[in-house]
Phi, psi and omega in degrees: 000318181296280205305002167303289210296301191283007127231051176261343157291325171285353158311284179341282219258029179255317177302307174332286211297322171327298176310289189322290185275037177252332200265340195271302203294319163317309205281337161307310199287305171292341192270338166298302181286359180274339201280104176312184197242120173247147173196168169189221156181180197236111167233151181208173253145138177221114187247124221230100159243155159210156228216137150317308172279328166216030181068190205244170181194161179230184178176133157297083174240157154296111157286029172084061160298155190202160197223100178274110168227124192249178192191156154185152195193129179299129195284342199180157179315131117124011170214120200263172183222158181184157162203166186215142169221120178235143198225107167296126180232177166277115183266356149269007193266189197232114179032075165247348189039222190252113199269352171183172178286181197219258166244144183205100161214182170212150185211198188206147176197153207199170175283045182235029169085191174234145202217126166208152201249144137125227202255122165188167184305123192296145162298330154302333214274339176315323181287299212265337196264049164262080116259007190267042186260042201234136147304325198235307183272193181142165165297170178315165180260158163329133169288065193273020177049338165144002179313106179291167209243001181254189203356059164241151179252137207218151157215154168224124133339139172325155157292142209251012215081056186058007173258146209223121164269139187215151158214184181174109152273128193246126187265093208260004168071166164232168180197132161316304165326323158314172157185114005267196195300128158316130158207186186283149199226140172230143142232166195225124173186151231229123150232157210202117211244122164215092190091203166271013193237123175259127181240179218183116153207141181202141168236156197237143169208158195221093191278055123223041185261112182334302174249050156069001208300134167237140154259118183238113164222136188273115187234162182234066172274120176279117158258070169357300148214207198265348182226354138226190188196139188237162183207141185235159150197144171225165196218124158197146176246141181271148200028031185254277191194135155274154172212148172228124190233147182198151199215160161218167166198139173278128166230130163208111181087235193286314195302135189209136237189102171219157181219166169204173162208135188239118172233096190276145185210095209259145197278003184255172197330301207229065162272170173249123186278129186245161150249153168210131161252147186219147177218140191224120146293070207224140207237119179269118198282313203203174170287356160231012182244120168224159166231161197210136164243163188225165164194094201265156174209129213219138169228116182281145157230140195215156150290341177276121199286342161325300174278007180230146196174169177264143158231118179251128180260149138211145200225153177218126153249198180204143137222189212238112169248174173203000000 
């Protein structure tokens, strides 16, 4: 009878103990997950050019490292709260620490879509710039009319049957004092997913831009099969400049392959037309390290025999992400 009772009391204070360290481990579990998400990574570079226009040179550089914390938590049933902040430094400087944002905002998102504020990648530029697949070299950048990608305000929408609305006001303040006037900046843009093929159009316009400049661009990416994709864009600001961009990438294994070609043509007496071919190799060392070699080549046309010329970049980098 004794050894009964004792033991159905060490069960008891075996359940007990059990119950206990079940309840610690939840609370561990929630207070983890409850934890903002910290990351960031270290890119360097070593960039070797040479230019018709301003002779050649080489230089040890940063390639836009950055150090990162995101968060997000249900604030209610069907509604999340989320933020981000990422702060860029030099990993070639000398004490230069972290010298400015990257991106920083906080929102909300529902089934009514997502609404967030402050520094982020602009919605034109997100839609219309997949050709924009190199670390390091590349083609012209989005034609954004002057929309900042800071002190904006973005909402996007549910996926529609893969169709997706995006906007952004960029709130550039007015002030009377000026000429012309500061004012508020818009974009606008449409993506549309079906399969493998994605299409993009967005437009941007910056009513306090002197000569009115509007920007409109259209973009495609084709995935072919899981290891290649081809991606176009065209861009044009009236009486400003055109752009054409058309890009691919190979993946086979750790390896990765991209080639592009880029053409701009700019609209006054004596602008200039450019070609750019860009090429890229890049071998992922681990999940969180790759290293890369580039190579760009560039032809200026100019009527000023001054502003035309040849360039060649080739650059061999690495980065570290966590």
């Amino acid at each position: 009878m004794k050894k009964t009772l004792i033991a159905s009391a060490v069960a008891a204070a075996a359940l007990s103990t059990s119950a206990f360290a079940m309840d610690q481990a939840t609370e561990i579990a929630q207070r983890l997950d409850s934890m903002p998400t910290f990351y960031g990574n270290i890119q360097v570079a070593i960039d070797y050019t040479d230019s018709e226009l301003s002779g050649s040179n080489y230089a040890f550089v940063d390639n836009g490292s950055t150090l990162g914390v995101k968060h997000k938590h249900e604030v209610a049933p069907g509604l999340t709260a989320f933020m981000k902040a990422e702060f860029e430094f030099d990993a070639d400087g000398d004490k230069t620490g972290l010298d400015q944002f990257d991106e920083a905002y906080i929102g909300v998102e529902g089934d009514f879509g997502k609404v967030w504020a402050g520094s982020d990648d602009g919605v034109y530029e997100t839609a219309i710039d997949v050709t924009d697949i190199f670390e390091y070299v590349g083609g012209n950048g989005e034609l954004d009319s002057g929309v900042s990608e800071h002190n904006s305000v973005f909402y996007q929408t549910p996926s529609f049957s893969g169709l997706t609305l995006s906007a952004q006001i960029s709130v550039n303040g007015q002030s009377g004092s000026t000429s012309p006037k500061t004012r508020d900046a818009l974009a606008l843009a449409a993506t549309y997913s079906m399969d493998a093929l994605t299409v993009g159009l967005a437009y941007a316009d910056n009513e306090g831009d002197a000569k009115g400049k509007h920007s409109i661009g259209l973009s495609t990416t084709y995935k072919i099969d899981d290891s290649l994709s081809v991606q176009a864009k065209y861009e044009t600001q009236k009486d400003t400049v055109d752009v054409f961009g058309l890009s691919g990438i190979y993946t086979m294994g750790q390896n990765k392959f991209a080639a592009a070609y880029y053409y701009s043509e700019e609209d006054a007496k004596s602008g200039t037309d450019t070609d750019t071919i860009a090429l890229q190799a890049l071998h992922n060392v681990s999940d969180n390290m790759y290293v890369y070699t580039e190579f760009q080549w560039s032809d200026a046309a100019n009527q000023l025999a001054s502003k035309s010329g040849e360039a060649k970049t080739l650059v061999m980098g690495a980065t570290y992400n966590f």
